[in-house]
N, C-alpha and C positions, 0 to 999 in steps of 0.2 A: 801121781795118782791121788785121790781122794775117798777114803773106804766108809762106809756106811755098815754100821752093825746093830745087832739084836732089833726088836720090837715087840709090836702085841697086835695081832690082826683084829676085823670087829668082832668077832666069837672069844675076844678072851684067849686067844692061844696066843705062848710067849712064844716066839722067834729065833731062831740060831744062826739066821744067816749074815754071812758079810756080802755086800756088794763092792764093787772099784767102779771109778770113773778116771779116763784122763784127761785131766784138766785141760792141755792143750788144743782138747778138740771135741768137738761136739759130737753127742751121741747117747744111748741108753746105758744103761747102769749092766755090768756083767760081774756075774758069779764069781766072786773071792773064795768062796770057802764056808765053813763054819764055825761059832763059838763054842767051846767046851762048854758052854752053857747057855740054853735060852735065855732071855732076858730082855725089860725096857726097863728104862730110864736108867741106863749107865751112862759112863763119861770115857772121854776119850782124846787121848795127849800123843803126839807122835814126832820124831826125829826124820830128818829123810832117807834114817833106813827103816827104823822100828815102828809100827804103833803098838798102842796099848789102850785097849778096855778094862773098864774097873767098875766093880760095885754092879748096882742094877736089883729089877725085883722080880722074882718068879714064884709066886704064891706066898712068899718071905723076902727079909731084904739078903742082899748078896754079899759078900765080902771078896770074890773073885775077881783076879786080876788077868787076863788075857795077854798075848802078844801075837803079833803078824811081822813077817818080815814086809815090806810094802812093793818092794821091787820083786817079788814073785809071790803067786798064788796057792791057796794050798789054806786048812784049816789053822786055826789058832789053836797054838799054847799055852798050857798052866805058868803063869810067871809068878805066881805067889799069893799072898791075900790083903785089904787093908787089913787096918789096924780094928778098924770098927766096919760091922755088915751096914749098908747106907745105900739109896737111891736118891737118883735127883742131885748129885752132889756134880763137884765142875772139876775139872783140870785145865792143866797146863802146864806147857813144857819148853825147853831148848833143843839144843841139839848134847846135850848132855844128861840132864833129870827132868822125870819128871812128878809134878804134883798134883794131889787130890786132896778135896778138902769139901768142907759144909756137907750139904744132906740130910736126909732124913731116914730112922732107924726106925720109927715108930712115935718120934720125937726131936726137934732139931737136933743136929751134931755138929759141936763146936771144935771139931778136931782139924 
């Protein structure tokens, strides 16, 4: 599967939804669930059980961390917070950790 989360429609509203795709096959995007919190410009790092959304901005920057199990449907969970509130920032992962880093808090973040 492949999940797509949060956004900002053109009126300025932030976003809470997930969508899935599965990659093996063509076809539209279907309803995952939602984030414990609207949000764009988060990042997003996944194992092939877990993913994870982090950070993001919803009238402020975010500091939330998200998780989905991938292989079933159903909303996201609180998994904890960065270190620093940041959009725009990137991840990446294994099948073990994963990491988040750079962004913007209101000003680069070198974390």
């Amino acid at each position: 599967r492949g999940i797509f989360a949060g956004g900002e429609t053109a009126s300025t509203s932030f976003v809470d939804t997930i969508d899935y795709i599965t990659i093996g096959s063509t076809g539209n995007a279907t309803d995952f669930g939602n984030l414990t919190l609207a949000r764009t410009f988060e990042a997003g790092a996944a194992s092939a059980t877990r993913g994870v959304i982090a950070g993001g901005y919803n009238d402020s920057y975010q500091n939330v961390i998200d998780y989905v199990t991938i292989a079933s449907t159903g909303d996201a969970t609180d998994f904890g917070d960065l270190t620093v509130a940041r959009a725009s920032l990137a991840g990446t992962s294994n099948t073990t950790r994963a990491i988040f880093g750079g962004g913007d808090s209101g000003s680069a973040v070198m974390k």
